[in-house]
N, C-alpha and C positions, 0 to 999 in steps of 0.2 A: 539600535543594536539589539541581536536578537538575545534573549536570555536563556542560558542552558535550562536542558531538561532537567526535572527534579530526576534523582536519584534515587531508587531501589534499591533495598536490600531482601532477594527472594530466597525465602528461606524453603529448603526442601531436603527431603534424603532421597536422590535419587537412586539408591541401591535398596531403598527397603523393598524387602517380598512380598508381598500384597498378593494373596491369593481372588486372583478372578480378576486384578488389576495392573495395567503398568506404569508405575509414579511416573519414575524418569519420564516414559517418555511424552505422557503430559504435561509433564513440566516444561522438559524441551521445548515444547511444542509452544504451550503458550510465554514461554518468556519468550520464544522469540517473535511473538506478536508484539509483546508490550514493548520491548526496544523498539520500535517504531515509534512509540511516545516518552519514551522514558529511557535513563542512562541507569543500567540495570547490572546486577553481579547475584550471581548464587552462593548459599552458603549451606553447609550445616546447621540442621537446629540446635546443635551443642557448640557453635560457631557465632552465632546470632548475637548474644550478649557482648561480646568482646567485639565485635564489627557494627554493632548499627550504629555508633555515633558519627560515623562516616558518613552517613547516609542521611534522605529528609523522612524517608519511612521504612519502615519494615513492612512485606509481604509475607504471611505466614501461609504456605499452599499444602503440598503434599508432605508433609514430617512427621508422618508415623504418626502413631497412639503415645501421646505425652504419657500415659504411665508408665513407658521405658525408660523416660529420664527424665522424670517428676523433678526430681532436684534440681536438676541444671532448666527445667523451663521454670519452677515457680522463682527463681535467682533471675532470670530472664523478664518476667512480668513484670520484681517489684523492682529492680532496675530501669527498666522500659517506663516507670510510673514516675520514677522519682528524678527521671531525667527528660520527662516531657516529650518524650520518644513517640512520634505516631507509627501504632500498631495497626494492620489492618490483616482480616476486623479486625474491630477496636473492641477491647478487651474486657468490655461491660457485661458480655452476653451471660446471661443465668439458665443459657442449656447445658450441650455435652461438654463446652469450655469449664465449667466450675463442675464439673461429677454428672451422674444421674439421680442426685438428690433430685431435682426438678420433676421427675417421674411419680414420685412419691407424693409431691406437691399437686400435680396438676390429678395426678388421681383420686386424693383427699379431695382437692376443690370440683369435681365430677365433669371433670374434661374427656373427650372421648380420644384418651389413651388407654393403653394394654394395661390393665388394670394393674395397680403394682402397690406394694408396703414391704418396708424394711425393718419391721420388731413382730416376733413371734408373737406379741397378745392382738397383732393386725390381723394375723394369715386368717383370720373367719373372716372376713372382709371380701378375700380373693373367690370369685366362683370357683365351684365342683368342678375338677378336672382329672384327665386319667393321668400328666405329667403336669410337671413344674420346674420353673427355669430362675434357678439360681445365678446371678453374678455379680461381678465387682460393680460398685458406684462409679470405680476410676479403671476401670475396665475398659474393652474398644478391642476391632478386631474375633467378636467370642473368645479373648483372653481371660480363662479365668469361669467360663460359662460353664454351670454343670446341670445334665438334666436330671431331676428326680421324682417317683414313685409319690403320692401321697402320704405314705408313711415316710418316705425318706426325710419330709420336713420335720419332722420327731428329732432327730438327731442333728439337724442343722445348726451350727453356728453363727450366729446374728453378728458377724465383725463386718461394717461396713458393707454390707450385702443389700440387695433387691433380691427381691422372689415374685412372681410372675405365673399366671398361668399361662400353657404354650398352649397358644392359639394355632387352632388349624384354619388356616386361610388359604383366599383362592390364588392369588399372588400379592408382590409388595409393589408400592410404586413410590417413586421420591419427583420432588418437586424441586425444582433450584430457581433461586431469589440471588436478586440484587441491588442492596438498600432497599430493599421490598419489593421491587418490583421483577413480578413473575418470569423465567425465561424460559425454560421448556421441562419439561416431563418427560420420564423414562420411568417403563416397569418390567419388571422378572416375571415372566407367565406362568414358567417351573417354581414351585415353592421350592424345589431342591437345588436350583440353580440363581443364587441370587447377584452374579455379576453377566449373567445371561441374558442383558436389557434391550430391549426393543423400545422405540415411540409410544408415548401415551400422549391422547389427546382429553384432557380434564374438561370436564363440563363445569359448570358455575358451581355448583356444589361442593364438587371436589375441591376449588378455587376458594372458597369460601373455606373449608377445612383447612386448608396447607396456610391460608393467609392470617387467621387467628392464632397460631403458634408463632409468627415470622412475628405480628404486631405486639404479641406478650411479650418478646424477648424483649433485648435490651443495645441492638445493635445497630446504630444509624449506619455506619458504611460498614459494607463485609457482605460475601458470600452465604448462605445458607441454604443446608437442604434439610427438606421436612421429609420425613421418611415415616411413609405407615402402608397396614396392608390392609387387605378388604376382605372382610369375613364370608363367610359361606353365607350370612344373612345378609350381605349385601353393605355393611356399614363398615366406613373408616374411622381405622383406631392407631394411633400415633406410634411408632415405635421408638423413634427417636428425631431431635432434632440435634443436626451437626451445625454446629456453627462457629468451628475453630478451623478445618481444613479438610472440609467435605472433598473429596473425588469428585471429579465433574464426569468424566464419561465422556467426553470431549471427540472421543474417537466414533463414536457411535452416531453420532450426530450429523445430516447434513450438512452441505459448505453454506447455506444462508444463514440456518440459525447458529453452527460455529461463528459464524461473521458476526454476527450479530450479539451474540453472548460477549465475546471478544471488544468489540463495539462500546457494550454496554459496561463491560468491567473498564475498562480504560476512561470513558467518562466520570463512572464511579473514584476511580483514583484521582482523574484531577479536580474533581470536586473535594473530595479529600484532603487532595494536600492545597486546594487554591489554588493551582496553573491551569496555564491555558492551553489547550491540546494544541498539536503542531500541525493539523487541519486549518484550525482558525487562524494561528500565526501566518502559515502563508497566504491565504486566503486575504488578510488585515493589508499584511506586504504586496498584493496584487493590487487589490482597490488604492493603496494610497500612492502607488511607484519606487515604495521603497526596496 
């Protein structure tokens, strides 16, 4: 007897405005790849808490910047925690999932990110620059982003803030992982244009960059993209690592490595939740004549 597919709950807001992006219709797109392996339903992330017990896991994809509705996602978390809910990812990660404290961390410990502190007796810390880039911790989107003057940091208020010098770089490139392992590169060639991505092809280097960030985290199954840009002197410096519900860029992408990304995420789930994909099921039903 064959046993039903584990169940899905894919969480997304397909109406959100994503400038240089279309949730929805990535979303569309890939749920309905995953229904090939999975008995699958979408929801609202302010939906999610009240619907996953129904289900064997949650999928968190495209749902906006959680500091829209901080309240109804951290109710969602310790909910999801206390009722042994699998999360995916799974909800250990200590990047952009918990703030951009972690920028401040990895900059103190002299990781080659965009050098960053968040208390005015740091800012000597920050190199000489002509501007500076203020924002939220729980930020996302440049929600909340302000540029300023050198003098402007005089009158800054230190509430929960990063400060930043703005780097002028040649462009940015993001790298996308799953359970660690690499799947393809895209980069913005316009610094003015940063949902304007073409193919990148990483050399070991760059490989070696993107992968040291993915192995600090704290995320056995789950998507991630490591996002940094490449200086006029030639050197990668992190700008962020998403690892709660990165944009894949899915459209951009050939039909081998769409396949294959696709592929790759669907193994990741049943490995996650322990079933067997419905390849092998039939495949098991051939060899034995059942």
């Amino acid at each position: 007897m064959t046993s039903a597919p584990p169940r899905i709950l894919y969480v997304t807001d397909l109406a959100y405005p994503a400038q240089g992006r279309r949730y929805g219709d990535e979303d569309i797109g890939l749920a309905s790849r995953l229904r090939e392996d999975f008995t699958l339903a979408l929801c609202h992330p302010l939906d999610a808490a009240a619907l996953m017990a129904d289900f064997d896991a949650v999928v968190i994809r495209n749902s906006g910047p959680v500091s829209y509705y901080q309240e109804a996602y951290d109710d969602f978390r310790s909910r999801a925690a206390a009722a042994g809910v699998r999360v995916y990812p799974q909800l250990t990660g200590r990047a952009d999932m918990a703030g951009k404290q972690y920028l401040v961390e990895l900059s103190a410990a002299g990781h080659p990110v965009i050098p960053t502190v968040d208390r005015r007796e740091d800012l000597a810390l920050l190199p000489a620059a002509d501007e500076y880039v203020a924002k939220p911790k729980r930020g996302a989107d440049s929600h909340g982003l302000v540029i300023l003057p050198p003098e402007g940091l005089r009158d800054l208020v230190f509430d929960d803030l990063l400060v930043q010098p703005r780097i002028r770089f040649r462009y940015e490139v993001s790298f996308y992982f799953t359970d660690g392992s690499f799947q393809y590169a895209l980069y913005a060639p316009r610094p003015d244009q940063r949902w304007l991505l073409e193919r990148y092809e990483p050399d070991d280097a760059d490989l070696d960059f993107a992968r040291r960030f993915v192995e600090w985290n704290t995320v056995g199954h789950g998507i991630q993209r490591v996002d940094a840009c490449r200086t006029a002197g030639g050197e990668l410096l992190l700008i962020e690592l998403e690892d709660l519900n990165p944009y894949l860029s899915l459209d951009l992408l050939d039909a081998a490595t769409r396949d294959a990304f696709v592929a790759g995420l669907k193994e990741s789930l049943h490995r996650f939740l322990g079933s067997t994909p419905s390849w092998a099921v039939s495949l098991g039903h051939r060899i034995t004549g059942r």
